[in-house]
N, CA, C and O atoms as CSV, one atom per row, in Angstrom:
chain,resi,resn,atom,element,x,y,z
A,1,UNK,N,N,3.816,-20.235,-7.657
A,1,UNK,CA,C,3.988,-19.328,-6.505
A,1,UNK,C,C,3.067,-19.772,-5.368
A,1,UNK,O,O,1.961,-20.201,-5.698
A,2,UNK,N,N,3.399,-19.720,-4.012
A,2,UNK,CA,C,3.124,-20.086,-3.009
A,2,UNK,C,C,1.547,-19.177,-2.876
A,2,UNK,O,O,1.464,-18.280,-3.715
A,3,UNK,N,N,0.715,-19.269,-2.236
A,3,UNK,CA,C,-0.172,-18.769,-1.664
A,3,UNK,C,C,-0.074,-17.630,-0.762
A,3,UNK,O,O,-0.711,-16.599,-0.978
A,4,UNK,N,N,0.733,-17.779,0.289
A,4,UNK,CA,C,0.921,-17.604,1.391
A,4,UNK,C,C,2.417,-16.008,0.797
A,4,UNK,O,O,2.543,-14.888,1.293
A,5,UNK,N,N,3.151,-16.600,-0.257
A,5,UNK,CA,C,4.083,-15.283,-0.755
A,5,UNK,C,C,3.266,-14.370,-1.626
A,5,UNK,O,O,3.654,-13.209,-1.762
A,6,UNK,N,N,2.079,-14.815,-2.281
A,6,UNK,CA,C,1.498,-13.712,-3.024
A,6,UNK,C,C,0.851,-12.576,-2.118
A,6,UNK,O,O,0.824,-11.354,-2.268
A,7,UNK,N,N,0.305,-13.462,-1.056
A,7,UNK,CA,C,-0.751,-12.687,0.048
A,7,UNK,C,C,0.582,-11.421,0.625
A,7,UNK,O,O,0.536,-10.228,0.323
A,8,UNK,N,N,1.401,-11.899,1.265
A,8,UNK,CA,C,2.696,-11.132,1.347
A,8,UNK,C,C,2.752,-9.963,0.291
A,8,UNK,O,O,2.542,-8.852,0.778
A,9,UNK,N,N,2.983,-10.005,-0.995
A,9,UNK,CA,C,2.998,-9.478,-2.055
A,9,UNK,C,C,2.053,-8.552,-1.880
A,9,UNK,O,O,2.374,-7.407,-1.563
A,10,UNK,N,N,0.640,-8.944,-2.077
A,10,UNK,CA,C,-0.187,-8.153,-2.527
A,10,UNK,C,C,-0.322,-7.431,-1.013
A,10,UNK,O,O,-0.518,-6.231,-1.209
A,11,UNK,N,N,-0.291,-7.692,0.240
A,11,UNK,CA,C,0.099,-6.803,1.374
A,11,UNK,C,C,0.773,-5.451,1.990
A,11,UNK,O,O,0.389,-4.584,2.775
A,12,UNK,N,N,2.248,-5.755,1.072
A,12,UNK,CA,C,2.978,-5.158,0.939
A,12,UNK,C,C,2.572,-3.934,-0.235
A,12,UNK,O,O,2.779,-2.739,-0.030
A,13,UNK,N,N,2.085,-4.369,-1.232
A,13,UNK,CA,C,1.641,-3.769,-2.526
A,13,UNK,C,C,0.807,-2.520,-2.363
A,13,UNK,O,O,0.940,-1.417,-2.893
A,14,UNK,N,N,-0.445,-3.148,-1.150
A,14,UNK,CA,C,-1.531,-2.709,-0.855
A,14,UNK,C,C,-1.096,-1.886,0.236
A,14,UNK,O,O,-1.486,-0.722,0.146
A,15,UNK,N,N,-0.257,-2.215,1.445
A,15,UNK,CA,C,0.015,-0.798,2.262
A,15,UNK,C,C,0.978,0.160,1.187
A,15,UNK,O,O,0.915,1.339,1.535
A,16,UNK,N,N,1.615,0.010,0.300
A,16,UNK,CA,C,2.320,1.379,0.142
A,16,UNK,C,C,1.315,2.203,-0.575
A,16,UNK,O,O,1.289,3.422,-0.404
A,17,UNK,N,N,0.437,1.563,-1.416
A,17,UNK,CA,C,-0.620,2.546,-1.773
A,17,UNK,C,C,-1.275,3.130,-1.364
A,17,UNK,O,O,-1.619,4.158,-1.948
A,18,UNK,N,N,-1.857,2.736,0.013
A,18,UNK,CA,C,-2.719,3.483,0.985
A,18,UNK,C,C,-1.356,4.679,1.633
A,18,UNK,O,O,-1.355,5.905,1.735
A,19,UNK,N,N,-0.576,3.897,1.883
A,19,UNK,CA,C,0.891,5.296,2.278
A,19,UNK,C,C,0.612,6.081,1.404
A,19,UNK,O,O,-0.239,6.936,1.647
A,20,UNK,N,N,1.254,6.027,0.104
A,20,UNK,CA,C,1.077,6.877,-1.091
A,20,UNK,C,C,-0.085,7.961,-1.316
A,20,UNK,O,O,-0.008,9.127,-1.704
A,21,UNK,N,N,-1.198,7.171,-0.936
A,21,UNK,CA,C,-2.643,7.893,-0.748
A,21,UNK,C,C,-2.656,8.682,0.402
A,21,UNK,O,O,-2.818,9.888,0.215
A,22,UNK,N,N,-2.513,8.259,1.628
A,22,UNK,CA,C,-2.392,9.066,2.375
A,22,UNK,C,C,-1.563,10.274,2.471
A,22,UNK,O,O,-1.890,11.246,3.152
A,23,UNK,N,N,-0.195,10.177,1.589
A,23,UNK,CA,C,0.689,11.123,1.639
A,23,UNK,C,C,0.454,12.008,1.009
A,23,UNK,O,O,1.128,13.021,1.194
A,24,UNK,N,N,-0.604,12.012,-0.010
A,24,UNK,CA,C,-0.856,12.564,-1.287
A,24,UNK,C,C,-1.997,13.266,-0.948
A,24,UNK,O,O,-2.136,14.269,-1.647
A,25,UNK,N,N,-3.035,13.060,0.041
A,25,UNK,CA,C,-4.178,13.694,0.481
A,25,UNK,C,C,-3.443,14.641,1.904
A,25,UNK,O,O,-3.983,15.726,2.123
A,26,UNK,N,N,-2.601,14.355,2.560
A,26,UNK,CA,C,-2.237,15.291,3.919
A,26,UNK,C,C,-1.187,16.487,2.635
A,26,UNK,O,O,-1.189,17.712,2.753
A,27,UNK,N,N,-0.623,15.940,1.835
A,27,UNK,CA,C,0.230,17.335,1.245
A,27,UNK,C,C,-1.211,18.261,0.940
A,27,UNK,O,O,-1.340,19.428,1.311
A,28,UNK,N,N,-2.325,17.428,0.134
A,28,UNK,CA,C,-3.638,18.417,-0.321
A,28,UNK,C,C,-3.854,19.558,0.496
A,28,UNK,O,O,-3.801,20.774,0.313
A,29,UNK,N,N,-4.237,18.450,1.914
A,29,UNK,CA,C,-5.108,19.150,3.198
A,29,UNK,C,C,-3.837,20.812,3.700
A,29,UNK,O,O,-3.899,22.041,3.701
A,30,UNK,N,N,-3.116,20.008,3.952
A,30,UNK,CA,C,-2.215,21.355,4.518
A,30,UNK,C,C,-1.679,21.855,3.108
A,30,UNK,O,O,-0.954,22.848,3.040
């Protein structure tokens, strides 16, 4: 695997979790 497609990967990987996190702490707050 390319370098350059993992970084992609783990990018992609890494914003939906922070989404996820974030979505999951604003349902908390309100």
């Amino acid at each position: 695997m390319k370098t350059a497609e993992l970084n992609s990967l783990t990018l992609t990987w890494i914003r939906q979790l922070v989404t996820l996190c974030g979505a999951k702490s604003l349902g908390e707050v309100s």
